[in-house]
Structures are given as C-alpha cells and as structure tokens.
N, C-alpha and C positions, 0 to 999 in steps of 0.2 A: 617760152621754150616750146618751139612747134611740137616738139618732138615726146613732149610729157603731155601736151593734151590729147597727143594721140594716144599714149600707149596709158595714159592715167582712166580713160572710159570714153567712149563715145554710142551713141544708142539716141532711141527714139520714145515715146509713148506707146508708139503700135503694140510694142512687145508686151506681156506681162513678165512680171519678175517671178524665182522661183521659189516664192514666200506666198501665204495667203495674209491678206491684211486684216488685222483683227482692231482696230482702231479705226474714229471717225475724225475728219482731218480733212482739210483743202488737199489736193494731188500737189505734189512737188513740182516747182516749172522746170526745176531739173533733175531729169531722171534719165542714168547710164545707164544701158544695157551690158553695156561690159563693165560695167562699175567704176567707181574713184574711192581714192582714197580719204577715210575720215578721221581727225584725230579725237581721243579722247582721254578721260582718266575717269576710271572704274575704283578707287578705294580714296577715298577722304575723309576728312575727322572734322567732326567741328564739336562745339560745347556741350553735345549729344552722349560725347565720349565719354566716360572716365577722367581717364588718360589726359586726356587734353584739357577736359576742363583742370586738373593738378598742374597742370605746365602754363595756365593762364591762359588760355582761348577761351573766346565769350562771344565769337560771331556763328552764325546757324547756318544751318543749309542753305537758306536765302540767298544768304551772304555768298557761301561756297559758291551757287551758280551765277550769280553776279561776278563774280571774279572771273569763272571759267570764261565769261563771256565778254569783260574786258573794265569792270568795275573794282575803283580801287577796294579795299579792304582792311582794316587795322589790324596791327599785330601785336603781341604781350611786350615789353620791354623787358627789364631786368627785373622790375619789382610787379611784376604782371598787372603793370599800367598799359591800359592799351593806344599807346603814341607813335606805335609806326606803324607804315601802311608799307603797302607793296600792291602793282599793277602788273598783271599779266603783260608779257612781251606779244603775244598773239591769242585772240580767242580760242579757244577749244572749239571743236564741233558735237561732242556730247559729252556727258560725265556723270557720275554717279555717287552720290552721298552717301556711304556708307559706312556710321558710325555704328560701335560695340552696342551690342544688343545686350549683354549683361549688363545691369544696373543701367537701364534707358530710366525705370519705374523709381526708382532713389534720386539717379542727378537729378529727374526732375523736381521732385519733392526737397532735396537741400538746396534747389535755386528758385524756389516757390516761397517770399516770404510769409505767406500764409499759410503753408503747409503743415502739421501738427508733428514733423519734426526738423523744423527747420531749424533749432537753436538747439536739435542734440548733439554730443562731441563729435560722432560723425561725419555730420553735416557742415559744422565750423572746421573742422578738419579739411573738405574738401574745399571749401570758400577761401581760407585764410591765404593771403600770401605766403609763398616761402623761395629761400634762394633754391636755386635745383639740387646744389649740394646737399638742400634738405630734405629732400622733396620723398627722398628714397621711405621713409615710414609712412607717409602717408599713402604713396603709392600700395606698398602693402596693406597698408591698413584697408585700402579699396578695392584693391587686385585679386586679394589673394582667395577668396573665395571661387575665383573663373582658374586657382592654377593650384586646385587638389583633384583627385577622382572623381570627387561625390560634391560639385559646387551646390552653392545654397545662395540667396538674397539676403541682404544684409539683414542682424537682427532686427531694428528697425518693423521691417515689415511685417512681423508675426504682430506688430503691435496693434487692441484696438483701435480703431477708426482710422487705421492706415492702409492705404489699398494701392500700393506698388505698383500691383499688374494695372490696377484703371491708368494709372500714372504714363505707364509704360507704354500703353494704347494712345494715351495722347501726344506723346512725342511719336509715334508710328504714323500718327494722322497725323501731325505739322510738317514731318519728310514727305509724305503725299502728297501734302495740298503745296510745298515749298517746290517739290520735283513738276508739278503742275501746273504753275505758274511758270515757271521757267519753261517749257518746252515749247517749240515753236511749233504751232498746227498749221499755221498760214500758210499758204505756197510756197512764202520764201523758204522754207527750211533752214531757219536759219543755224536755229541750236536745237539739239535734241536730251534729253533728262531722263535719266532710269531709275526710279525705285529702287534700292537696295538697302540691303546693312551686312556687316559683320557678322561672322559666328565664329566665337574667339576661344576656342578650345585652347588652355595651356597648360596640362597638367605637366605639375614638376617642373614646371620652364621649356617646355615645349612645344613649341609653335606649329599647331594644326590648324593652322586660322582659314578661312574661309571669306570669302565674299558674292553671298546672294546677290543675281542683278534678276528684275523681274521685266518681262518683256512690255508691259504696259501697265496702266492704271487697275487691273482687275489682282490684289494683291492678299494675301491671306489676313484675316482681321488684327490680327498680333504675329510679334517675332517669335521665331523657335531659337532662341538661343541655346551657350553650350549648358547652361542652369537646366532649361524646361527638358533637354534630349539628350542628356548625359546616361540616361540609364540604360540609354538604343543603343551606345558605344560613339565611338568615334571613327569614322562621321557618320555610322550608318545611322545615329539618330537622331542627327539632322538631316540626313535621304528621307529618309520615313517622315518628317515631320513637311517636309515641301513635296512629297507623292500624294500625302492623304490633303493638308491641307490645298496646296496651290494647282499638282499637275493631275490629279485626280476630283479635283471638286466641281468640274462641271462648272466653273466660272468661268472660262477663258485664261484664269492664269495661269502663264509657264514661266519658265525660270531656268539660268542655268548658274551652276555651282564652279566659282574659281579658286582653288587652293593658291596660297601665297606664303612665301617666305620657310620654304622647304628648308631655305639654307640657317636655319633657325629652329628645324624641328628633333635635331639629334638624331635624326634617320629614319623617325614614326611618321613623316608626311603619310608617305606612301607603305605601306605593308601588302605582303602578298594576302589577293583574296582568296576567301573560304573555297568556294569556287568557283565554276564558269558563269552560273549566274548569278551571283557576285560581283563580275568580272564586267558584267555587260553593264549592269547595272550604276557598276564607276564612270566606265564608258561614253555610259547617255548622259547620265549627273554633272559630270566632270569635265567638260571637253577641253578643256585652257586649263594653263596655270599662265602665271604674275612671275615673269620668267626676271623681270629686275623691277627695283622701287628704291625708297631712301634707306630702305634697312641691307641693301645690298644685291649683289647678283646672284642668281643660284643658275646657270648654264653649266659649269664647267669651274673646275678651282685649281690652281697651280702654283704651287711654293718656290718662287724664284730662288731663295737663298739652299734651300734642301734639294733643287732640281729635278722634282718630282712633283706629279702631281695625282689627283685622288682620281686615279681608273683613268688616264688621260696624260700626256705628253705633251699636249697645247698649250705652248708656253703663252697665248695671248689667255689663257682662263687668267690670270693674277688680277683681273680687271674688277673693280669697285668689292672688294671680299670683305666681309667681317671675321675677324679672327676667331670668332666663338665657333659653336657649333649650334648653341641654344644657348638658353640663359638660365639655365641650372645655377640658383644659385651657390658662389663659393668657386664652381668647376672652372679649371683653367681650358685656355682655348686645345683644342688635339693639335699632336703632331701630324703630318700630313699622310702618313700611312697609318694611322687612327682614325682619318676623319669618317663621317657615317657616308657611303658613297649616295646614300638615297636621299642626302640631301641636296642632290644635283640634278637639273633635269636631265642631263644629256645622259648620268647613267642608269637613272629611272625609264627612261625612250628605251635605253638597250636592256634592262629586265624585262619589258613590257615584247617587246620581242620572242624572249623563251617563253615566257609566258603563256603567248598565246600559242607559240610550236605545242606547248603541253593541255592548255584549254580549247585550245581554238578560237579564244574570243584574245583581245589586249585589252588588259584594263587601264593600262597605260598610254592609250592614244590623246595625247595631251597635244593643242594649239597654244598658239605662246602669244602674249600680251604683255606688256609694262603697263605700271602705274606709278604714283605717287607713296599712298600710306601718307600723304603730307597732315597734319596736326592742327594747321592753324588754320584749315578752311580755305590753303591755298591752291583752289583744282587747276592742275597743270601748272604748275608753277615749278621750271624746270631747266632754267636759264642759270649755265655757270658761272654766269658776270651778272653780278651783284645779288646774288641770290641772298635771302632774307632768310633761309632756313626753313624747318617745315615740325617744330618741335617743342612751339611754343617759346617758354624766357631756356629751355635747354640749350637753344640756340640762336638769341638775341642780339649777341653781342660778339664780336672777333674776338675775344678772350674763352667765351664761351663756346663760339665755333669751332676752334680748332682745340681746346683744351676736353673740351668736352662730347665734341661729336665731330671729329675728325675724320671716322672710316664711314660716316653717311655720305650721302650723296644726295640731288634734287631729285631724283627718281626718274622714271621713263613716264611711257607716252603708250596707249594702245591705240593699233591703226587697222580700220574695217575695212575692205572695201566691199562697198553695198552699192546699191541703185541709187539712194537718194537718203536723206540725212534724217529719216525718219525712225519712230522705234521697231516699228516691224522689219525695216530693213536692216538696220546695224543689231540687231538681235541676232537676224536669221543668218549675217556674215559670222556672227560670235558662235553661234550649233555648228555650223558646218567650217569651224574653225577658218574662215579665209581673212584670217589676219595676220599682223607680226609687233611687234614689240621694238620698240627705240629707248635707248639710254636717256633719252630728253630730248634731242633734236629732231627735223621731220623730214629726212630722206623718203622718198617716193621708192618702192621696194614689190617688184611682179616676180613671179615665179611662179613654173608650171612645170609637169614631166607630162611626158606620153609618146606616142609616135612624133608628133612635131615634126612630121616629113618636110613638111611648110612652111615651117615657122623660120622666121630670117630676122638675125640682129638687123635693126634701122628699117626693116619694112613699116609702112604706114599700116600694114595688117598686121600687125605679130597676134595685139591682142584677143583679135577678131579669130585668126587661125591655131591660137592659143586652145580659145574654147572651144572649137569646133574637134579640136584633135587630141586633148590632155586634161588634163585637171588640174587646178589651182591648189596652191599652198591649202594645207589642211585635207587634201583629200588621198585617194588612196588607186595606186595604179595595180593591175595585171601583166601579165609578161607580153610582151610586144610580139611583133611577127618573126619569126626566126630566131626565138631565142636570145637575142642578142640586147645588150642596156636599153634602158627608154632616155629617151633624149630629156635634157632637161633646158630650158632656158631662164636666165635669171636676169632682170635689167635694174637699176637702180639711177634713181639721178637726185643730185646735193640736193639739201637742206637751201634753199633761197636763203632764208635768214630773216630780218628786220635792213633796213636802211642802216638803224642804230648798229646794229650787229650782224654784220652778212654772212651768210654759212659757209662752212667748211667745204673745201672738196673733196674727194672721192679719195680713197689711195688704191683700194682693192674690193674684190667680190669673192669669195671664198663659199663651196659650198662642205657640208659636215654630212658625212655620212656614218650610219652607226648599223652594226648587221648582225647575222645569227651564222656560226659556219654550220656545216653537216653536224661537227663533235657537239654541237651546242654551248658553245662557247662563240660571249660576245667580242664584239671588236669595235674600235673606231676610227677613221680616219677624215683628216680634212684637206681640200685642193683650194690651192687658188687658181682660179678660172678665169679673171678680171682684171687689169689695173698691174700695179705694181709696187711689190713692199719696200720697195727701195727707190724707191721716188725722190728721195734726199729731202723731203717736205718735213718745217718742225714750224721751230716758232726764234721770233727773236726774243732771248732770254732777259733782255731790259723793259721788252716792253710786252710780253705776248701776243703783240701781232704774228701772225700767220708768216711762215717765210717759205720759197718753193712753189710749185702747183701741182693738184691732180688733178683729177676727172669731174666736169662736169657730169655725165655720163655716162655708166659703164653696161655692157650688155656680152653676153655667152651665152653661146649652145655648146650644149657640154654632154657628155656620155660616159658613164661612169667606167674605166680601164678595170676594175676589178670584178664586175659584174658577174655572179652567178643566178643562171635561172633560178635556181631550188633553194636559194637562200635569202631570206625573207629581210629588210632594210628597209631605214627611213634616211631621207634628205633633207637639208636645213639651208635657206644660205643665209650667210653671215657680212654683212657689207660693212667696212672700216673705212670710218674718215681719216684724215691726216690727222696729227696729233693736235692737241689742243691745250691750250692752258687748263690744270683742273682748276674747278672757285678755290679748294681751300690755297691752290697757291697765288690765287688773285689776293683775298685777304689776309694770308701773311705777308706777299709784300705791300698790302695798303700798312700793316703793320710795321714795317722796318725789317721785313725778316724775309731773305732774298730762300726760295727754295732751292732756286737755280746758282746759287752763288757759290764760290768754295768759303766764303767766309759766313756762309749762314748759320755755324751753331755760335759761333760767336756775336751774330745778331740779334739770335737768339735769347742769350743769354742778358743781354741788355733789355730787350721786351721783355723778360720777363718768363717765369718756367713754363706756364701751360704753350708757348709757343717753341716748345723744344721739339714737338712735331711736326711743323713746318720741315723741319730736317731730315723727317724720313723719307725715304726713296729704297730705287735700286739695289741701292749695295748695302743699307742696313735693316730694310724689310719685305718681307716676305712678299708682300701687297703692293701698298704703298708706291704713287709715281707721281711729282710734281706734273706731269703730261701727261692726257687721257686721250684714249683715240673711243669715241663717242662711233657707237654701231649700231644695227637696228639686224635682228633675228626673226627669220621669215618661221609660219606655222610649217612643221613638215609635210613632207610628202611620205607615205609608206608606199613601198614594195610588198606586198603581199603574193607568195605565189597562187592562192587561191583564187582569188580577186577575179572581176571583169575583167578580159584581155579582148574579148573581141563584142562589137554589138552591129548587126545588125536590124533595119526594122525598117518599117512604113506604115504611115496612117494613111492610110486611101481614101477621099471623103467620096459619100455618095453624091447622087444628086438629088437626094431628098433626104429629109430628116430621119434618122434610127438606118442608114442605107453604109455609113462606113464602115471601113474595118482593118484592123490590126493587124501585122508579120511582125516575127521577131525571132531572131535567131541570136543567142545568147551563150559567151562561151568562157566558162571558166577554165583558167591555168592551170588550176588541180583540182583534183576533188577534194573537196573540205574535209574536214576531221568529222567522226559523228554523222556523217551527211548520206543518206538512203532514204529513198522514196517509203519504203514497208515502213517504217519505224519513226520518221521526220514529215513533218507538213511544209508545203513551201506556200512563203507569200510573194509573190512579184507586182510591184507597184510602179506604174509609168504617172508622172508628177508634175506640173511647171508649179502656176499659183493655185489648182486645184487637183485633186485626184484623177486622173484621165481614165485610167483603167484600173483594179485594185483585183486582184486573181488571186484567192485562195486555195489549195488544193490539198485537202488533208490528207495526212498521211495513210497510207494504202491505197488512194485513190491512181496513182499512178500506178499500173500492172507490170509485171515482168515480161517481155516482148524475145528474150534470148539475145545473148552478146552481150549483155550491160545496156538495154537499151529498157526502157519503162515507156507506157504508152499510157494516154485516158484513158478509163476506159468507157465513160461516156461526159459528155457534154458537160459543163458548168460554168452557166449562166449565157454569154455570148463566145466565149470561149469553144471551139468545135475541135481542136486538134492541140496535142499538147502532147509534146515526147522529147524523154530527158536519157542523154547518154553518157553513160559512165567508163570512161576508159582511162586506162593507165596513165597518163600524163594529162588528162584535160576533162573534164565534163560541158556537153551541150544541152541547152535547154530552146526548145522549137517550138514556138506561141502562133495561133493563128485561131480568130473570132471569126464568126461570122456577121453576120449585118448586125449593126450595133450602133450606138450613140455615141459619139467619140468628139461630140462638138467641143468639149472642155480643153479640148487641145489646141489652145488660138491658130489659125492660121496666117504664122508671121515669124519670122525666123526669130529664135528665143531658147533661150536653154531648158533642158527640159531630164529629170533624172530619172533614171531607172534604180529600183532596189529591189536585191534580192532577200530574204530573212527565212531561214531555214533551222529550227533551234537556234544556238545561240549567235550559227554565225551571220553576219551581215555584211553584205558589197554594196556598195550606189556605183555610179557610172550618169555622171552629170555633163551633157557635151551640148556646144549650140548644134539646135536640129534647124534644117531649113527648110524653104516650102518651096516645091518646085511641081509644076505642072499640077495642079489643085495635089498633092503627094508633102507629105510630111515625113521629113527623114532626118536622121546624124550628118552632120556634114563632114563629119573624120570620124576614123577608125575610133 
C-alpha cells in the first residue's frame, strides 16, 4: 500500500529525534522522522503472579517474550497439565511483563522446593491442583491480604530464617535479566522489552491497579508495591515510592505510571485531587490509561435494553462491558443510572476539564493504550479465531469459555508511533502520549489538529505538513487565527491480517468530542467524518466469513461545527471496522450451538447449560453481541484556550562558534489562571534530543512597563530582551539572546518543542522547524 508507507513515517538519520537517548545500543537502520507505527502489550501475567500461578500457569517472562515474538508456548489444561500450546498470529514489536508485585517474595518461596516453607498449607495451597470452580478459597486465601486497607505478607514471612523480601528481589532480578535478553540492541530493531510490574491496589474489590513500565535497564533495586506504599494512600504511595526511588535517584531511571481497568474500580480510579499540585503531579505520573484489555472496555458504557447510557447516548459504548462495576464481593452488578461514571474514561476526559477551568492544571490528561492483562504468559495474543483464552484452566476449555468467562474478551494492542523500535523511543511516544489503543486488531491510525492550512487527504505530504502545522494525538492545541475550529485530520487504513486470516475493512472514522460550556457544565458529542455506517457489510451467518465491503482507506479533514473559542475541549477519533464474528461465537458454534440461529436456545439446551450464553445478544442483554465491530481509539487532542496559539522564532547561526542567536515571539490564547510575572516565575524551554535553550526568569524579574506589558529588566544569561504582554484575550511573550551558543539545535529540519511552565501551568508546541538559508525556523504556524 503506497499510500500507508507514506503517511505510516518517512525520514532520514540526518535529523535527531525529540528524545535524548539514554541507553547503549547499535543505531536503528530504520529510523522515521515522522515516525511508524509500533505494536505492543504493556500488562502480562506469568507464574510471577499470584493469580495465575492458582489458575495453572507455569511459564515465565522468558516464555512471555518468546511468544510476543513468535514462540510457541504451553498452556494449563483442565487439570493445570500443561498440554496446550498456542502461537502468536503476528509478532509483537515491544511488550512488557508485568506481573503482581504483591506476594513476587512467597510465589517464589512456595515454588522453591528447598525453601523453608515450601510444604506449609499455604504453599500446597497454591501448588495443588483445583477445578476453577474451586479455585475461588484459595484465591482468597492468597488475595486477600492486597484487598483490605492495611495489606500485609503472608504470615509465613514474619517467620525465622524466612526472607520474603530477599525472595521478592530475586524474582525482580530474573524479569530484568529475562526483559534483557529479549530486547533487540542490534540495528535490526527488531523487538523491543520494558521492565515493568503491577501495582495491584484492591481494597474491598476495587480495582486501582496500575502498571509501572520503566524506560530502560536502570530500575529501582526492589518493587513498591500496594503492601510496602499503602500507608502514602492510593496511589500517592506508589508516586512517592517511583519519585524517591526511580525518577529522583540520579540513576537515569524514569518511568511512567498506567492505571487500568477503571471499569472495575467502583468509581475510585480517579478521585478529585487535593489540589493543583496534586493535580500536576497525576499529570506527569499518569499520562495513559489501558483504555480496553480482557477484563473489558472502560471508554464509554451503554445499556441497550434500558436505552441509556452512563453520561453518554453512544449507543456503540455496549461494546466488550462487564456487568459488574468491581468486584465487591456479594454486590450485584448497578443499574445503569447507578453506575460510577468515573469508571469511564470518556467521563473522567470531561471531569478533568472542570477541573482544570478551577485548578488551572487537568489531572485528567490521560493518552489511551490497549493491552492484554492476559494470564498465561500470552503477550499479544489477541486473535478472535481460535483464541486459547488468557486465564489459565479458567478458560481452557469451550465449556469453560463460555460458562465461565463469556463477557472477557482477547484484549487490545498498544500502538506507539516512535522513530524506531527502540526503548528510548517507544518510551518517549508513551510521555508525550502519541499513541492509540485497538481492541486486538492492527489498523494504522494518524491524527492531528492545528491550522493544517496544508494538510490534503491523499497528499504524498499530509504527514510531513502534519508536523510542521499541528500536533499529533496526545498533544494539546491553542486557538487558531481568527477564532474560528482548528482543523483536524484523521486517516486510518485496515488491519492487513495474516494470509490465514486477512483483515477486516474499514466501515467509518468517527471523531468524539467532550467540552466545558461557559455554565460549566460538561458535554459530549460524536461525528462521523469517514466511511459509512450503512455500508450493508456483516458476515455470512453459517459460516462467518465476511460479507459486503468497506474501506481500505479512510481519511478527513474536519472542523468541529460547534466550536467555541472560550471553551476548552478534547478530540478522540474512533475508527470501526465492519462487523465481525466475536470468538465466543466461533466456539459456540464449534460447540453445536448456532449464536446466529433462531433455534439456538434449543441447541443449546442439548450442549449442555453453561452454553445457554451463547444465546445472549441484542434483544436479551444489555451487552452482549454474537458480532463485534473491533476499533482502535486515538490518544486525544485538548483544546485549551490558554495554550500556544501562535509561535514564532529563528535560530540565526553565526559564522563562528558562541556567534548565534535566538527570536521568539510566543503567544498565548489567554492568560493562564494564577499567571503574573510579580508573583509566578517562568521557564521557557526550546528542546529537540537536547536542551537548546533553557530560560529561567524568576519571579519579579520581569518589571512592569504600563498597559500589561512586563519588561527584563536586565539581562539573564544570553538572553538580552524579554517582554511579556498581558491583555484581555491573549498574552505575548518576546525572547531575543544575544550571541550565544545554540549549536544543539541540529541543523536539519526535525521537530523541535517549545515549553512553557509558569506555576502549575504548562503548554509545549512541538512542530517540524526547518532550516533554510543557514536560519532555523517552524515551518507552520
């Protein structure tokens, strides 16, 4: 497809990327300057876990990356014999192991025959066989200390000459050395491997789960789980536990923090912060959430049979739901005007909104990612024809899959686009959120707002004139010239597939918007922009082949009809394939039991009872659809009316070294909240893979000049002129150095970011600059 290698990245080595590399590594032979796309899965279980090891998984992280990369792998059976295997349909390009850090220091000591309690009840506890229908006491019996307020380590561990935590350290060191063996340093880039683990907060059945990815090999000596940082709260004391150990320790390691499975937390995911810096603090920590996995979707939720949905009218939210809310045990699932809205991200995006109209900061700027949560060490294992499950012997068997884990699903897919397939790179796409999340399939998915004067569906430029005029998914625009929407362009193209299985096409592109009015009061609405939802495309009901066509291709420039300057908005787009068979109705009817049939409760009935769900759908649940239309959700874009709206600048070089120098005329939409020179300090940071410029200017150093205007009022550093103007609809800021050293700014056209950071709040403005006539500039507004 000519047309996805162009608009997928194209670039050179000349350029640097807008990451510093912190890792030693052959260079990539391929390196995009406008980047590509990379698949991965960020949450996986292996015998590391608890959990999994209770449900029979017995392969390791080894294993795990072995598979993401195209090795078979054995799975539990019925009686957690390990006799089936399962192969990835396509390698992954990165992933990340990231089993429960509570009780890492016990599994390992009950699966240590030498360990001094290996043959306590405990221990035989977690070893023994059981059907899953048993399974349920011992899970508590292991569980249940990670789902009070105050968790503890198993008694066990208080015991002499037992040393839990040494234990726990050694399973910390074999994910290291296991993520480090798998990672490809060669040029080839081939597969890349992140460090991580869980941090499994669930007091009461509440899922405040997290998932630590670390950006490289330099990693804190031990985990902080929710045991060791329970007493900091939730999650501030696992913030606190990755500031002091990882992003303050002067080792090189960072980290960034993904909450998952919101739709599982009763509505505690998220809680409003203390305050703004608080606020910020979520911000940096937090930039993703695990927006779908096998435990379900949390975007958007919709009760087809009550014709309502939770803060939402979207009648496509019914897509992959758990009926619970958490797992409180005992509690029935809510009705759908009960349910906790903040277990959604789309209405968490619209809190996170007021929020900041009342902080000035959002704590809610969340980037959106899929993963797995798969069990048995299957990374990316996400294929709705023949999927093998992801849950150990919970889901071994077609009696067991649909009787017992009918509303899971194979989980999604997180997709970077980076430079090159490295850690520093698909790290620095994950900060600056420029990714999107897919239900399991791998639709190619670009999306930008800004001016986009330029930007043309089917140009051989779009991408090129993408960066030069807008910002990519995950980042954050200002109010364009005249007031009037920023353009948005979104293009998407199918899922290729396998040979064995070729992918779906396109039906539509739909972008979701969520806003703040004047009253403060939020809103949401969604357009389709793309394609067509009446395409007449399904499937044939004998055989689930595909029936109809849609898009290979779909691409819009769009501009939002409701658009107000003064009211601040985030953009999503949301790309739907044609429908598809779901797996559980591939394995009911490998079963005898037609989903699609009118005679299927009565085939039911002859299978056997746990296959009376096969039956569900449409017209008798809420959820539930023998056809799933599999879609992939871009990171948003915010509207801010604060934000960068306008940039100009130039790097001038000299013709000798310490000879260049710096303009910059810099304009924000409004004036920020809190935001005054007397009383606020500003930082302004010009960025590619190094610091180019870094301008501090503490507060009161800018003078009052009359009109709203603030002047230096002397020099700092190579900085010679500097005056910030504060008016009723806009503030400007006016930079200008004298001879200075400015060689850090390659010369070669490359994206290059500006940041503003004034108190709490913060703008970037990342555009390709180009070089023209020895002169370094933006190439768009």
């Amino acid at each position: 497809m000519a047309t996805l290698a162009a608009l997928a990245g194209s670039g050179g080595h000349a350029a640097p990327p807008p990451w510093q590399r912190t890792e030693t590594r052959q260079p990539c032979t391929r390196f995009d300057l406008f980047r590509a796309p990379y698949f991965g899965d960020l949450h996986i279980h292996t015998r590391f876990s608890a959990d999994a090891y209770i449900f029979g998984t017995r392969v390791g992280p080894r294993d795990a990356y072995a598979f993401a990369t195209g090795t078979a792998i054995p799975f539990a059976d019925d009686d957690e014999l390990q006799t089936r295997s399962s192969r990835i349909d396509r390698p992954l390009d990165f992933a990340a192991v990231t089993d429960h850090s509570e009780f890492f220091g016990e599994v390992r000591l009950c699966d240590t025959s030498d360990s001094p309690v290996y043959d306590t009840q405990q221990c035989q506890l977690l070893r023994q066989a059981e059907a899953p229908g048993q399974q349920f006491p011992t899970t508590v019996a292991w569980l249940f200390p990670a789902g009070i307020p105050n968790p503890s380590h198993h008694q066990f561990c208080t015991e002499p000459g037992v040393d839990c935590g040494a234990a726990a350290v050694s399973v910390w060191q074999e994910m290291q050395g296991a993520a480090e063996e798998a990672y490809d340093r060669t040029a080839a880039c081939t597969f890349t491997s992140f460090v991580g683990y869980e941090y499994t907060a669930s007091p009461l059945g509440r899922h405040l789960h997290r998932n630590i990815i670390f950006r490289n090999e330099h990693v804190p000596p031990s985990v902080a789980s929710y045991i060791e940082t329970a007493a900091g709260g939730i999650p501030q004391g696992v913030w606190s536990a990755i500031e002091d150990a990882c992003l303050r320790a002067g080792t090189g390691c960072d980290a960034v923090i993904i909450p998952h499975n919101p739709n599982l937390s009763g509505g505690m995911q998220w809680t409003d912060p203390a305050d703004a810096t608080e606020a910020l603090r979520r911000q940096t920590l937090e930039p993703l959430v695990e927006i779908h996995q096998i435990k379900g979707n949390s975007e958007c939720r919709f009760d087809r049979l009550a014709r309502a949905g939770a803060g939402t009218a979207d009648e496509l939210c019914t897509f992959e739901q758990m009926k619970i809310a958490d797992q409180v045990p005992g509690e029935e699932p809510p009705a759908i005007d009960r349910y906790p809205l903040r277990n959604l991200v789309r209405n968490t995006l619209k809190d996170g909104l007021a929020l900041e109209e009342a902080l000035g900061v959002n704590p809610f700027r969340l980037g959106f990612v899929g993963s797995t949560d798969n069990h048995d060490g299957a990374a990316g294992s996400v294929a709705e024809t023949g999927w093998a499950g992801g849950q150990g012997n919970n889901d071994s068997s077609p009696i067991r899959q649909i009787g017992d884990e009918m509303r899971t699903n194979p989980g999604g897919l997180a997709v970077a686009w980076a430079e090159e397939n490295s850690r520093d790179a698909i790290f620095a796409a994950l900060r600056r959120r420029e990714t999107y999340a897919t239900s399991g399939t791998r639709p190619v998915v670009r999306f930008f707002g800004g001016d986009l004067s330029a930007v043309r569906c089917g140009s051989s430029s779009l991408v090129r004139d993408a960066y030069a005029s807008g910002t990519p998914m995950g980042g954050d625009l200002g109010p364009v010239r005249g007031g009037r929407s920023p353009r948005f362009v979104v293009w998407a193209a199918k899922d290729p597939g396998t040979v064995a299985s070729p992918g779906t096409d396109l039906q539509r592109v739909q972008i979701v918007k969520g806003w703040l009015d004047a009253q403060g009061r939020t809103h949401e609405r969604v357009f389709d922009v793309a394609g067509d939802a009446q395409n007449g495309a399904g499937v044939d009901p004998a055989t689930c082949a595909p029936r109809g066509a849609g898009a290979r291709e779909l691409c819009a420039v769009w501009r939002d009809p409701t658009f107000r300057r003064r009211e601040r908005a985030f953009y999503y787009a949301r790309v739907l394939e044609n429908p598809t068979c779901r797996w559980s109705t591939r394995v009911c009817k490998a079963a005898g039991v037609d989903p699609l049939s009118p005679d299927c409760a009565t085939q039911a009935a002859t299978a056997g009872a746990p296959f009376a769900d096969c039956c569900l759908g449409p017209d008798n649940d809420p959820f539930l659809d023998p056809l799933v239309q599999e879609r992939a959700w871009t990171s948003p874009i915010w509207y801010r009316p604060e934000s960068i709206a306008r940039l100009r600048a130039e790097v001038r070089y000299g013709a000798q070294p310490g000879a260049d120098r710096l303009a910059m005329r810099l304009v924000l939409g409004r004036v920020p909240k809190d935001f005054h020179p007397a009383g606020t300090g500003l930082e302004l940071r010009l960025s590619d893979d190094d610091d180019i410029l870094v301008l501090t200017i503490p507060a009161g150093a800018l003078v009052p000049a009359g009109r709203g205007r603030f002047v230096l009022a002397q020099p700092i550093g190579p900085v010679r002129k500097a005056t910030l103007a504060l008016r009723k609809r806009e503030a400007t800021l006016l930079v200008a150095t004298g001879p200075t050293d400015l060689s850090r700014a390659d010369r070669a056209d490359h994206l290059i970011t500006v940041s503003l950071a004034a108190g709490v709040y913060r703008a970037a403005h990342t555009r390709l600059w180009v070089l023209r006539d020895g002169r370094l500039m933006p190439g768009g507004r």
